[in-house]
N, C-alpha and C positions, 0 to 999 in steps of 0.2 A: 528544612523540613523534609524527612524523608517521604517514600512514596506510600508506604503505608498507612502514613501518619495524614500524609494526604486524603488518602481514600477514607481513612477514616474521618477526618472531619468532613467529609465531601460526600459523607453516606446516604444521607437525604435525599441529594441529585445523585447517585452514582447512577450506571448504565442500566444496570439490572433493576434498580429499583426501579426506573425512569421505563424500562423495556417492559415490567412486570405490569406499571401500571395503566398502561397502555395497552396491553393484553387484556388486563382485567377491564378495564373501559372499554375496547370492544364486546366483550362478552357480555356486558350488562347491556349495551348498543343491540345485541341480540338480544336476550332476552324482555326487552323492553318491546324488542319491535314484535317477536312473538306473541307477547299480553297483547298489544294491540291489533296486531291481525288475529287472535284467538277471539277480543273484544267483539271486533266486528262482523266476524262470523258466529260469536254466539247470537247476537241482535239479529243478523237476518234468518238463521236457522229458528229460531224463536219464532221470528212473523213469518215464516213459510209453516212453522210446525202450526202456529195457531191459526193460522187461514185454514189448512188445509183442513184441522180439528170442527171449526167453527162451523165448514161446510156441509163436511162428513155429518153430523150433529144435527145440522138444521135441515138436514134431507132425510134422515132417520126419524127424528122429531114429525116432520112433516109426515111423511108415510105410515107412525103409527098413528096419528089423531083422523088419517082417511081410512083405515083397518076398524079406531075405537068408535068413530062416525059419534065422536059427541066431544067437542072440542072446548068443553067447559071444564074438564076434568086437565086441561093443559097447566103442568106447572110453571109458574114465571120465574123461575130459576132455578137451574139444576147445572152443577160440576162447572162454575163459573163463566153461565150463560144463562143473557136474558133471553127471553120469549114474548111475544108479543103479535096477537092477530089483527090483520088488517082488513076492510073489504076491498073491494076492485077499484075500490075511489079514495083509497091512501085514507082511508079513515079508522083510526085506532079504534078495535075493538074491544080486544080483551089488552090494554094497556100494561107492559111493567119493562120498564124500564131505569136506569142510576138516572138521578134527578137530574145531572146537567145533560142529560142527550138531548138531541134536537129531534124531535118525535116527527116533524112533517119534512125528513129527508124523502127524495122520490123511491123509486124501487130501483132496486140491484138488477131483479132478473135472474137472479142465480147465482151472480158478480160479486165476489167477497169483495167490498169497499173502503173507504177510510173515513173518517167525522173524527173531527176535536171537538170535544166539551169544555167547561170552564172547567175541570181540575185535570184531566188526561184524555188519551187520545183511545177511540175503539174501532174495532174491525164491528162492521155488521152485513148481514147476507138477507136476500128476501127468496123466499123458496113457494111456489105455487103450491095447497095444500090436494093431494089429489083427489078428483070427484068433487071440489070444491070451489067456489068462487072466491073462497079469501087466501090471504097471503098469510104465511109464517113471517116476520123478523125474528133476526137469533142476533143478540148483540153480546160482546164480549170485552175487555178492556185489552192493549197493546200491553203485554209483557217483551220486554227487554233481554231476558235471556231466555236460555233453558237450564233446568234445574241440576239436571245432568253434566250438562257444558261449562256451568256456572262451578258446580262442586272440584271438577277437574281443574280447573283457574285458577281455584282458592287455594286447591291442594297445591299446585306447581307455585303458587308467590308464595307459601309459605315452604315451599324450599328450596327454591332461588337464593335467597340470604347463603345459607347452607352453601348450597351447590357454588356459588361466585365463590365462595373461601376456599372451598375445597384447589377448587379452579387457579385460583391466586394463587395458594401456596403451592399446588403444584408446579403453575408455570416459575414460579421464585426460585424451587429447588432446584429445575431445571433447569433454569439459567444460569445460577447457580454454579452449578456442574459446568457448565458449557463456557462456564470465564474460566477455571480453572488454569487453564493457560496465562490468561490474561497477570493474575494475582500472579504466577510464576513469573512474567516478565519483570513487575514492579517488583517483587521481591530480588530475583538475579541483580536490576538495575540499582537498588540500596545495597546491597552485598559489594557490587563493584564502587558502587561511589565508597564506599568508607571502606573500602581495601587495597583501591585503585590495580586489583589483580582483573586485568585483560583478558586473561585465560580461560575465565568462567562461560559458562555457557548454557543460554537457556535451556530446558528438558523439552524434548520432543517426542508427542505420540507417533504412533502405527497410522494415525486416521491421518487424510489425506484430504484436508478440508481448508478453510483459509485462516484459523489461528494458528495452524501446524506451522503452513505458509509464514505467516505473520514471524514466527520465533524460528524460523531456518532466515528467513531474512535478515533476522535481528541478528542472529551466531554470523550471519555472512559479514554483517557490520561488525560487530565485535572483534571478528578474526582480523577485517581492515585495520581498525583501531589500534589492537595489539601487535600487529606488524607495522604499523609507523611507529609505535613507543619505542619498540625495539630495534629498529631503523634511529631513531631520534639518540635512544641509549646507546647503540653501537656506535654512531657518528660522535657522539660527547667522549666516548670512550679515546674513541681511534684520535680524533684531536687533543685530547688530553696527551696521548702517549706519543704522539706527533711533535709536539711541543715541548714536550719533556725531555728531550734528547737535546735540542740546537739551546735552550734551557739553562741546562746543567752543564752545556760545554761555555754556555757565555756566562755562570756564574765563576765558572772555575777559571777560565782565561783571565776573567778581570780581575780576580781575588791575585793571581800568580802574577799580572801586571804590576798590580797593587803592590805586592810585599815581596817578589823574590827578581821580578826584572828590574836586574843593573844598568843593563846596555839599552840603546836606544833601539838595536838589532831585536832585542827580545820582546822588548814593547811594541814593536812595528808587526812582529809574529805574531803576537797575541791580539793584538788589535785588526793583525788581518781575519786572525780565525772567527772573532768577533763578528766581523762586518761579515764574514759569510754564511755564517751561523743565523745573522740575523735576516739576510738577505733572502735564506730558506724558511724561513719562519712568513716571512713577507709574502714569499709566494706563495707557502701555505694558505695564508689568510686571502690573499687574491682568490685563488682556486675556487676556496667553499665558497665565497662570495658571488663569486661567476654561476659556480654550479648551484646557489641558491636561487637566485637570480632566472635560472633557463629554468630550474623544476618549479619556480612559480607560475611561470606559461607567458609571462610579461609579453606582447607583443611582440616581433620584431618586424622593423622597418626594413624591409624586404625590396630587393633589387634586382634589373636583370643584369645580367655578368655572363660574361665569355668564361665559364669553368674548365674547360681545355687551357687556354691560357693562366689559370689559378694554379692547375697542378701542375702545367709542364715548369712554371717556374717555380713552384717550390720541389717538385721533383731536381731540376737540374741544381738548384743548391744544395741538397740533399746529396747529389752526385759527387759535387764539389769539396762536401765535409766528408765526405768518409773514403774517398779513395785514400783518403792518407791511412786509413785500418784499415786497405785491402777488401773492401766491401764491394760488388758491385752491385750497378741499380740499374735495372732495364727500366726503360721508359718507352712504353705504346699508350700513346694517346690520341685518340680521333679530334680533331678539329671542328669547333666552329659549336661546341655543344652550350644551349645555353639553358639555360636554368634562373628562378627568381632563387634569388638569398643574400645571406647578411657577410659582404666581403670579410670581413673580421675573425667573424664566429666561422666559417669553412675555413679559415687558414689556420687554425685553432684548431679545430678537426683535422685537419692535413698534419700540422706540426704533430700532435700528439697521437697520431696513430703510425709515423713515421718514427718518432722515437721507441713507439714502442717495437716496433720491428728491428729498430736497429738493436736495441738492451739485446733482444731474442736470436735474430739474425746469427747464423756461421759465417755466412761470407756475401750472403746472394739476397737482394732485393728485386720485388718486381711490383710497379706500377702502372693499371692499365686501369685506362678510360675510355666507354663505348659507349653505344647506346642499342637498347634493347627493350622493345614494345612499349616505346613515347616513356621510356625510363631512363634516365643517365645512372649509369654503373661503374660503380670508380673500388678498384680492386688491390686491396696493397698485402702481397705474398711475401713469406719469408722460407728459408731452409732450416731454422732454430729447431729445437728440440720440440717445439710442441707444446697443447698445452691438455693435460693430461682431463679424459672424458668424465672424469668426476668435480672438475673444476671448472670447467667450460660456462656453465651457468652461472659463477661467481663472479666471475671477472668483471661484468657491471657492477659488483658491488662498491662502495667506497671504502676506497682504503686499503680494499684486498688488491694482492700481488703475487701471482705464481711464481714460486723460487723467490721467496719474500725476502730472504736471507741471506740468497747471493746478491741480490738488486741492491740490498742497503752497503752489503762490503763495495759495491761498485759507486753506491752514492749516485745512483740511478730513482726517482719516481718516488712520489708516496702514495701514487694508489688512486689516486680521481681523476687521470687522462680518459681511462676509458669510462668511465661514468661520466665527462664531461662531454665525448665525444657522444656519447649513445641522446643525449639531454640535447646536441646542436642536431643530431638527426633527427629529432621526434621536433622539432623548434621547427626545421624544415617541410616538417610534412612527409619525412622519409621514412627507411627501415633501413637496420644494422643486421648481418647475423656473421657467424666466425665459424669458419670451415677448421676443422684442426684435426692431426693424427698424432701421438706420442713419435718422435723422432721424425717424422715430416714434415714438421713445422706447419704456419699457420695461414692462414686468407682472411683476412675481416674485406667484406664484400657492402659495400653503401650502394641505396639504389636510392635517388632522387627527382620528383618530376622532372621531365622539362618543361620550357615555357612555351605555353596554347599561342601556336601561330595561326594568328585574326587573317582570315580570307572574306 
């Protein structure tokens, strides 16, 4: 299933919708909370607006029936307020009141008060009438909102609805937009699955934000990716055409054994080219084996070892084979240097970085081992031509060979000594690097712990 095909059955939960609607649920979380603090300030601006109404009213009220000085003309209801005179001994006199009030409450005093009836609840006030012995009650019913308050409420829930879509869709487009990258990944990542081309690369904005981040990461893997394939391809390549030579020489030796060797002399030639034909194919296949083997990182059971003594004796063997070509090998080695590692795998390193000296080599080898700030430095120089500054960074590669052409007329190397040598240095825990000048020949320089002496 590709990725798109994913996302699209996946659209119900995908992020955006899942982000969108979580947006949009908090906004209605606001606006919920606003009705309700708007609720409860319309209720109490209501009972502060109708207290203060009631009072006003019933002081007014009272001041004109001590002006009219005949308090029979008092109306018992006006602008949704009762009336009601009392004498100085709580006794109703000019009565009007809603049938559930409780008519023998004490006096206020001036104190706008609270009473429940049996159907709602009212504010009432008792106000001294002045020049008078009797009292005003002004009673009124508890209104809940204000009308003004209440209208603005109505109008905002009715569009809320409105407003939360508007809301929604907007945050949807905008996210939207803002995955834009995202749908570019899953797209590039379908594109490379059913093309298997490495070289694709996700598009990257101007903006400097973390899905930019996100797809400069993903190109960084990509580029990883497509340089192992092609690592992977070059090595298929280079073994193919490795193999193809020792191949073709044991097809055709044995074929010529087969049908044209008379003598037992010819048979014995062609059986020898055989056996050595095959015997380079053999160590071919050892080689990558080895070198498969270290670039998978496999542990290694690691030792301490006298390394002065590793190189003086494969140096002085070294010394031994080639004076008969006129070679010669200085050997400076400091004594007594030790180091943890794998006896094996350093002489393996020694042998094929010595070989290659020698293929390259004029006449003069030098082999020196020191030690330099808690480093062991093991140095093997040659006078050979060099190895030319645009090549220098190949020569780890596998299978590559500077002067590749004279090396095979010599029947010299196929190409993985120094990539197997660089794979037992990083094994080590060390670093390689190769000094080199065209016509000055070369220095490949190893620097190696030494081993932490316990005090």
């Amino acid at each position: 299933m590709s990725f798109s095909k994913f996302l699209g059955k996946r659209a119900n939960s995908s992020i955006i919708r899942r982000v969108n609607a979580w947006y949009s649920g908090f906004i209605l979380l606001i606006l919920l909370s606003f009705f309700g603090v708007a609720f409860l300030l319309s209720h109490s601006l209501a009972s502060s607006a109708d207290q203060t109404f009631l009072q006003e009213e019933a002081i007014d009220t009272a001041q004109a029936l001590a002006e009219e000085e005949d308090e029979e003309d008092l109306e018992g209801f006006d602008d949704g307020i009762y009336y009601s005179i009392y004498d100085e001994n709580n006794q109703a006199l000019q009565p009007f009141f809603p049938s559930d009030f409780n008519t023998q409450l004490p006096f206020s005093k001036g104190q706008v008060l609270e009473t429940s009836g049996k159907n709602q609840d009212y504010y009432y006030v008792d106000t001294a009438i002045p020049g008078s012995k009797h009292w005003l009650r002004a009673v009124t019913s508890q209104n809940t909102s204000n009308p003004e308050l209440q209208f603005f409420i109505l109008t905002l829930a009715m569009i809320a609805p409105f407003l939360l879509g508007i809301i929604s869709w907007g945050g949807y487009r905008i996210l939207k937009t803002a995955f834009q990258p995202v749908e570019a990944i899953g797209q590039t990542a379908d594109r490379i699955r059913l093309s298997q081309d490495f070289s694709q690369r996700i598009p990257q904005g101007n903006e400097n934000n973390e899905l930019t981040q996100l797809a400069a990461t993903i190109n960084h893997m990509l580029e990883t990716i497509e340089s192992s394939f092609q690592r992977e391809r070059q090595l298929t390549n280079d073994v193919s055409h490795e193999l193809r030579t020792p191949l073709t020489v044991i097809l055709s030796e044995s074929q010529y054994g087969r049908d044209y060797a008379q003598e037992l002399a010819e048979a014995q030639e062609s059986h020898g080219i055989i056996h050595r034909q095959a015997q380079q194919m053999k160590a071919l296949v050892e080689q990558i084996l080895e070198l498969a083997r270290l670039e998978k990182g496999t542990p290694t059971d690691l030792q301490i070892l006298n390394f002065s003594e590793l190189v003086t004796e494969k140096g002085l063997d070294f010394r031994r084979l080639l004076e008969t070509d006129g070679i010669q090998v200085d050997l400076e080695v400091q004594k007594d240097i030790q180091i943890s590692g794998q006896a094996l795998q350093l002489q393996r390193l020694l042998d094929n970085l010595l070989s290659n000296a020698r293929k390259f080599t004029t006449n003069w080898i030098q082999i020196q081992l020191d030690i330099q700030a808690d480093q062991a430095i093991l140095s093997i120089s040659d006078n050979g031509p060099g190895i030319p500054t645009d090549q220098v960074d190949r020569i780890w590669e596998k299978f590559y060979q500077v002067a590749q052409d004279r090396n095979k007329n010599q029947g010299q190397g196929i190409g993985l000594g120094l990539s197997l040598v660089r794979e037992i240095v990083h094994q080590h825990q060390g670093q390689i690097q190769v000094h080199s000048q065209p016509k000055h020949g070369s220095s490949f320089i190893v620097t190696l712990p030494l081993v932490k002496s316990s005090t």
